[in-house]
C-alpha positions as CSV (number, residue, x, y, z in Angstrom):
1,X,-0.6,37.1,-45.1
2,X,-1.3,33.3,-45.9
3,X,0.0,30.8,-43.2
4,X,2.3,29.0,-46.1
5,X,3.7,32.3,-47.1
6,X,4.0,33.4,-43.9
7,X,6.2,30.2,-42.7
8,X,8.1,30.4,-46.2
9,X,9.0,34.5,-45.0
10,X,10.2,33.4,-41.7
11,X,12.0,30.5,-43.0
12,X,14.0,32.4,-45.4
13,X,14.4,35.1,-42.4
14,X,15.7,32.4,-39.8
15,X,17.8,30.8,-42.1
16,X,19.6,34.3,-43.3
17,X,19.7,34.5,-39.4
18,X,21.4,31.5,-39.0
19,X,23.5,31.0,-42.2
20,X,25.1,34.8,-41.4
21,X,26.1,33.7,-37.9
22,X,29.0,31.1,-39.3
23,X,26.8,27.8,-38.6
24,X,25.3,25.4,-41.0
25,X,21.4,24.8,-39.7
26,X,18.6,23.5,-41.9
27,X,14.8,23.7,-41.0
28,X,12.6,21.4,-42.0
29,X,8.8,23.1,-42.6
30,X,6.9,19.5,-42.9
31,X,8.7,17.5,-39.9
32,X,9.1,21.3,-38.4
33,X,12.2,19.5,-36.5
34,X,15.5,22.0,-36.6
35,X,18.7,20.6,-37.0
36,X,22.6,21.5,-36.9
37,X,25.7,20.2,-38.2
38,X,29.1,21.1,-36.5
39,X,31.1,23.6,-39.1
40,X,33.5,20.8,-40.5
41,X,33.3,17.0,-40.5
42,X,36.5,15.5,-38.7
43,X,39.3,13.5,-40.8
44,X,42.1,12.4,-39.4
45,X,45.3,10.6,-41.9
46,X,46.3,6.8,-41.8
47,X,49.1,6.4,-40.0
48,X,49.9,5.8,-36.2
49,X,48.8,8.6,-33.8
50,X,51.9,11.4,-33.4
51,X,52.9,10.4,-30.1
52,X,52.8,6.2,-31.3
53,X,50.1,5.3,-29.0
54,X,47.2,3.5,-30.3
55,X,44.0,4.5,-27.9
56,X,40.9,2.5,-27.3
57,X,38.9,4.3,-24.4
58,X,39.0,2.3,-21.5
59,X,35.1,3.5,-20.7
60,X,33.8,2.6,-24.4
61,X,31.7,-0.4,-23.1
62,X,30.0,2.1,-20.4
63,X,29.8,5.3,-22.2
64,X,27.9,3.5,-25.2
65,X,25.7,1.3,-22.3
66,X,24.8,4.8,-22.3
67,X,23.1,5.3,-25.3
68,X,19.2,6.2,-24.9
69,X,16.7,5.7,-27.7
70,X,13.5,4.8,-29.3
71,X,12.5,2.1,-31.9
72,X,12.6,5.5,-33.9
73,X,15.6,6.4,-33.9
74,X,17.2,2.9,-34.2
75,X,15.7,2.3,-37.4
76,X,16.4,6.0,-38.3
77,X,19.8,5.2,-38.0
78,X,19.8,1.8,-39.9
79,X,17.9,4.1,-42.7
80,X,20.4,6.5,-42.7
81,X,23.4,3.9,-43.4
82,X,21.3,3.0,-46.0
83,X,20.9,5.9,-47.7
84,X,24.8,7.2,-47.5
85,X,25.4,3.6,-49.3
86,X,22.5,4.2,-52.1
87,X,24.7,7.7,-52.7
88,X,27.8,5.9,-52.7
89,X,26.6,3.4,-55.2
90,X,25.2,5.9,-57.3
91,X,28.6,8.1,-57.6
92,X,30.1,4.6,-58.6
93,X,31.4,4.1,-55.0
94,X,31.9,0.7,-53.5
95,X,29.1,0.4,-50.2
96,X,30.2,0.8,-46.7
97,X,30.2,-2.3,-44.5
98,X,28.4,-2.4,-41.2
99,X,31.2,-2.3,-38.7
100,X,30.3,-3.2,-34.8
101,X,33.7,-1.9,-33.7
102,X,32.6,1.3,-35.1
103,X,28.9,0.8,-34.1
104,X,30.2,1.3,-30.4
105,X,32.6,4.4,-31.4
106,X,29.5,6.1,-32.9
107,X,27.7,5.3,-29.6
108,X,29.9,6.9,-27.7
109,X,30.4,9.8,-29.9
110,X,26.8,10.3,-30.0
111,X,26.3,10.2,-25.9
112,X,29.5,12.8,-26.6
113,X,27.9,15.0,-28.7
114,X,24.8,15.3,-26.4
115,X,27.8,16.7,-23.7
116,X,29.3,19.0,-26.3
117,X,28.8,19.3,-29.9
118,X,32.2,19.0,-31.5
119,X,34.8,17.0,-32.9
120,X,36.9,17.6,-29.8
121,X,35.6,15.1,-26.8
122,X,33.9,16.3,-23.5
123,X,37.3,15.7,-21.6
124,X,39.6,17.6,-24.9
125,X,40.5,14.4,-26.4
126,X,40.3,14.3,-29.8
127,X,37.2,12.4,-31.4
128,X,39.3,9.2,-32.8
129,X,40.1,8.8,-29.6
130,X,37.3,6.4,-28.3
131,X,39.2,3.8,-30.7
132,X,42.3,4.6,-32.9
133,X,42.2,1.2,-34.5
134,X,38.7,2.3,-36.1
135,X,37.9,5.3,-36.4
136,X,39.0,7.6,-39.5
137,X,36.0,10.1,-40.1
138,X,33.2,11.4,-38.5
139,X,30.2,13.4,-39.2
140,X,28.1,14.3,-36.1
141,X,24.5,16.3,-36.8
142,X,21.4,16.9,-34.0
143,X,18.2,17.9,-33.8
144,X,17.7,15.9,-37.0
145,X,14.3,13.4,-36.2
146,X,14.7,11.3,-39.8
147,X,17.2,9.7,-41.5
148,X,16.3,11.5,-44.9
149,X,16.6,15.1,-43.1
150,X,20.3,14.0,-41.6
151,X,21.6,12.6,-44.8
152,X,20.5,15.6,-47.0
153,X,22.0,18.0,-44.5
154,X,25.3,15.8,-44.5
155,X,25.5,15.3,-48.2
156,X,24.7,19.9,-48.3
157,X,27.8,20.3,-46.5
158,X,31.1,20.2,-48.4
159,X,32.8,18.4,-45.6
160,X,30.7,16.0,-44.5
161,X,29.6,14.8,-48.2
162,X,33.1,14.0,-48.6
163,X,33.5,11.7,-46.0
164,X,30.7,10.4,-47.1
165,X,31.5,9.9,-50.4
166,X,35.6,9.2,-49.7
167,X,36.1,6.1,-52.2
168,X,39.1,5.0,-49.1
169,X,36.7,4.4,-46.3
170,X,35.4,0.7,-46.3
171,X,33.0,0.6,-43.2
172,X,30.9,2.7,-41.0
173,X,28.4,3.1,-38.5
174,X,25.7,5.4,-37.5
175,X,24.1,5.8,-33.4
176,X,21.8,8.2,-32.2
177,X,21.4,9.0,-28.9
178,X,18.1,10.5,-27.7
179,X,19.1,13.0,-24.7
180,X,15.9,14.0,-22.0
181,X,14.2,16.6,-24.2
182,X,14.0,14.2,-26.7
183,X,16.3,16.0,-29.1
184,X,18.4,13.3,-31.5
185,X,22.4,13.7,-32.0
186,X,23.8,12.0,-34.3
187,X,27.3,10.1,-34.9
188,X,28.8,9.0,-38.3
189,X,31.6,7.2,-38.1
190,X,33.7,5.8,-41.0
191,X,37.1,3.1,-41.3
192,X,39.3,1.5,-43.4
């Protein structure tokens, strides 16, 4: 069997693999970099926290000193932004602004997701916890090494396109953290 057809055969294998298991995963042949997206993007409503608190993580400035990263994945990230705006625009959506408040929450949740990949935080807090004034949506992805590969997954997925695409959020911010083996997790977060 040819080498192409070969990789198209075990593509189409893994992904049936995969795919019947319950997760979302894409495989990318030419960047042969795997990637994962958690099985719903995270929302959360408008209004003040149940309990009438308003949170801001005490440790945000540390946990996001702790972001790691290349020139790579900075720009990948940057890219990214600025290719969820260009679909925005072209579904006759208004553009996200570049928020730094946000910027930090997504540094955090990226260090986070490195930890444990979900919506729920390494210590059981929910996600809009780093920062309650901010944060409103999130889309988190890894293994992802371009900004093309993330967005496309993202925009595959129901849930995630719609927080992408949800005409109420105003600003945003994308972080990657780099972890030791050089694997890239991703956080997307989105605000008012």
């Amino acid at each position: 069997m040819k080498s192409a057809k070969l990789k198209k055969v075990l593509l189409c294998f893994a992904l049936v693999l995969v795919l019947g298991g319950g997760s979302i995963a894409y495989y990318n042949v030419a960047g042969r970099t795997d990637g994962a997206l958690t099985d719903q993007a995270a929302t959360r409503d408008a209004g003040v926290p149940a309990d009438g608190i308003v949170y801001i993580e005490p440790e945000m400035v540390s946990l996001a000193d702790a972001l790691t990263g290349t020139a790579d994945s900075q720009a990948a990230a940057k890219a990214a932004f600025d290719i969820v705006n260009a679909k925005r625009q072209e579904a006759g959506l208004s553009a996200l602004t570049w928020n730094s408040g946000l910027e930090q929450a997504s540094s955090v949740r990226a260090v986070e997701a490195s930890q444990s990949f979900s919506h729920t935080r390494p210590d059981g807090s929910d996600w809009w916890t780093v920062n309650s004034n901010l944060m409103y949506g999130e889309n988190l992805a890894k293994g992802y090494a371009s900004a093309d590969s993330a967005v496309t997954a993202w925009m595959n997925s129901p849930t995630h396109k719609a927080n992408i695409m949800d005409a109420e959020f105003t600003s945003g911010a994308i972080a990657i953290h780099v972890n030791s083996n050089g694997q890239w997790f991703w956080a997307q977060e989105f605000g008012f």
